[in-house]
C-alpha positions in Angstrom: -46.9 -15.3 -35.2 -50.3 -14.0 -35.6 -51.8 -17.4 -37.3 -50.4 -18.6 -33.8 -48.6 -21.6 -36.2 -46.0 -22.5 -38.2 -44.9 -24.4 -41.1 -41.4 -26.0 -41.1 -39.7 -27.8 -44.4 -36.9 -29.7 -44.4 -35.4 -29.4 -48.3 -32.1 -29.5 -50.2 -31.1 -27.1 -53.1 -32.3 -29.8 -55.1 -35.7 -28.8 -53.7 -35.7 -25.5 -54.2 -38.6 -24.8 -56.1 -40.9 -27.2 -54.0 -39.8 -24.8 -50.9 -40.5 -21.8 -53.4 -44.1 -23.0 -53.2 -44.4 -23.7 -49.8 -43.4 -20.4 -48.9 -46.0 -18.6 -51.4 -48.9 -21.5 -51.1 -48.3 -21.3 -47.0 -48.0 -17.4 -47.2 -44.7 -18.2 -45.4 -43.2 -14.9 -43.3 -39.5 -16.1 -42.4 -37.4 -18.6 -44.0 -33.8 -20.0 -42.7 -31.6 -21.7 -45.1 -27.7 -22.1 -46.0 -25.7 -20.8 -48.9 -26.2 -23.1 -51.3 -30.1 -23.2 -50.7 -30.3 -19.2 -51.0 -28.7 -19.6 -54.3 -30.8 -22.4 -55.6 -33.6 -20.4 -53.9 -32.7 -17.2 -55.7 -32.9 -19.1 -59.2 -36.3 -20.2 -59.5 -38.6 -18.4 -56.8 -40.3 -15.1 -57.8 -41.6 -12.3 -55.7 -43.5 -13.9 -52.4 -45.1 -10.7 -50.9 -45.5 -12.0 -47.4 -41.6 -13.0 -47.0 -40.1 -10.6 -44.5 -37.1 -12.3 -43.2 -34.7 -14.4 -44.7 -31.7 -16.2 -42.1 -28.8 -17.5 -43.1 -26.8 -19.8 -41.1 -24.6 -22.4 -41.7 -21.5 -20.5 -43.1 -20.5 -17.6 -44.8 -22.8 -16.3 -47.3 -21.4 -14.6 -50.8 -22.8 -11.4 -51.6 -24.0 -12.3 -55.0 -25.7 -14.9 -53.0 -27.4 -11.8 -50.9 -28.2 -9.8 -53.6 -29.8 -12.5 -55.7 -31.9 -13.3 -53.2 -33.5 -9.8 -52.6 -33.6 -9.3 -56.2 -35.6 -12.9 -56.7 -37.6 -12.6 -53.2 -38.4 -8.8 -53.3 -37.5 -5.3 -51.4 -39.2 -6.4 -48.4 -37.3 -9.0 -47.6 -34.7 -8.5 -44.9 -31.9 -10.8 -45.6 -29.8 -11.5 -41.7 -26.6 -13.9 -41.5 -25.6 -15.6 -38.5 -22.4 -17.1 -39.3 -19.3 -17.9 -36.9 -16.2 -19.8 -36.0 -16.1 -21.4 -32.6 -13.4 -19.9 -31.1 -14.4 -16.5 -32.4 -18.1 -15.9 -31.3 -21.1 -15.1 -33.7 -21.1 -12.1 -36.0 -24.9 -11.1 -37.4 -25.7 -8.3 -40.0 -28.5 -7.4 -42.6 -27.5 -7.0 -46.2 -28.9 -3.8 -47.0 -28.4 -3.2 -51.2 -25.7 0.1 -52.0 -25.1 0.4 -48.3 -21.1 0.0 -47.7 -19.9 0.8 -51.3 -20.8 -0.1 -54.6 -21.1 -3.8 -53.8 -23.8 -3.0 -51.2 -22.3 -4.8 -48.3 -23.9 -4.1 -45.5 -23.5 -4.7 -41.3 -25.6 -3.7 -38.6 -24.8 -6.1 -35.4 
């Protein structure tokens, strides 16, 4: 990190638009959040320039969930999921929009 710092929020989808802020006020480079935050996250935050990376863990991750989130964050964004079942090992892939078909799944382990 060049700042040599970080800023960490704990919120709920509830909170959404307060970590919308934080991420623009605190010029914010990577964000990890669940499902259900990236969707609450993909309704009310706009463009935030210096987001690269977006995680998501907890759980498998919709691709209207993916897509919304690029579309609300911005085509810099790099949206990676980390999800797995314990007996099967973790599986990680970037969505990448119109990759894999019409839908735009993407993987890239």
């Amino acid at each position: 990190c060049p700042s040599g710092g970080a800023t960490v929020v704990d919120a709920r989808p509830e909170d959404a638009a307060r970590l919308a802020g934080v991420v623009r006020a605190q010029r914010v480079t990577v964000v990890c959040a669940d499902a259900p935050m990236l969707r609450a996250l993909s309704e009310v935050a706009g463009p935030s320039p210096t987001l690269k990376h977006v995680v998501a863990v907890g759980g498998a991750v919709p691709l209207g969930v993916c897509t919304a989130v690029k579309q609300a964050l911005g085509p810099q964004v790099r949206l990676h999921t980390v999800y797995a079942h314990a007996e099967a090992g973790a599986v990680a892939w970037t969505h990448a929009p119109g990759a894999g078909g019409a839908g735009g799944a993407a993987a890239a382990p």
